[in-house]
N, C-alpha and C positions, 0 to 999 in steps of 0.2 A: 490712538487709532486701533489697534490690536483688539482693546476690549469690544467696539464695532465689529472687525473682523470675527473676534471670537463670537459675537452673539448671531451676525450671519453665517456662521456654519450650524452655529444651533439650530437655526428657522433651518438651511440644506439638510438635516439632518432629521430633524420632529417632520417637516415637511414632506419627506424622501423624495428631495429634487435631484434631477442630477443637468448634464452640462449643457445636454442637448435643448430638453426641455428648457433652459433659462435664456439659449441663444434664440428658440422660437417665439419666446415671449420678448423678450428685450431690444433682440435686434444686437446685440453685445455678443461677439464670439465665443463656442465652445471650449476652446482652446483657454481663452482668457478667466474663463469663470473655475476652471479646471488648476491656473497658475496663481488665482486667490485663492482657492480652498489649499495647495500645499505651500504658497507663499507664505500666504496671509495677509498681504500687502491690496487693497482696494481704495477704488478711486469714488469719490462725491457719487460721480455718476451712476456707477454700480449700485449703490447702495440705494438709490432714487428709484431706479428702475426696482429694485427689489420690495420695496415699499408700497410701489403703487402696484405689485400684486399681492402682497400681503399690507393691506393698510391698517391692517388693527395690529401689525407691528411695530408700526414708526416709531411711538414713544420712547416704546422698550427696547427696541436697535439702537436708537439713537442713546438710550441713557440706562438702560438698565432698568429701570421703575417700571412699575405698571399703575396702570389710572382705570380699572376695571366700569368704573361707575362712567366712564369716556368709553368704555369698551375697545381701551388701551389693555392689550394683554401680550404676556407670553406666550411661546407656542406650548410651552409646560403647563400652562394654565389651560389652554384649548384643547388639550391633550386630556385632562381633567373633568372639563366641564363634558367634551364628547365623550368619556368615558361614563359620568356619571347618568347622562342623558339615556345612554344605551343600559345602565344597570338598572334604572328606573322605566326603562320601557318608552323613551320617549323621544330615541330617536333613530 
């Protein structure tokens, strides 16, 4: 589970979410999202909710892979692709 854990702090992180913002969207307490990021310890449910606001992470939360050609990606790949977008003027 840890590796989970670890790749949702990644998205908290590339995303620059924080506790508040995740308790308005989820409906899941500030406090709680607050005792995963220094636990690291998350439940199904967390992770569900997380997903269905980043859905082009599911894959890559759940297993690490990316399926780009699904437009399964990492937030480092999105991070890439926006970057590239704006050096080419196109976004």
């Amino acid at each position: 589970m840890t590796d989970i854990v670890e790749r949702f702090l990644v998205i908290w992180d590339e995303e620059r979410l924080n506790a508040k913002y995740l308790e308005e969207r989820t409906g899941i307490k500030e406090k709680r999202w607050y005792g995963i990021r220094s636990r690291k310890v998350m439940r199904t449910e967390e992770l569900e909710t997380v997903v269905k606001i980043f859905p082009e992470y599911a894959y890559w939360a759940m297993t690490g892979k990316e399926l780009p050609e699904a437009g399964q990606i990492s937030p480092m790949t999105k991070r890439i692709q926006a970057s590239l977008k704006t050096r080419h003027g196109h976004g």
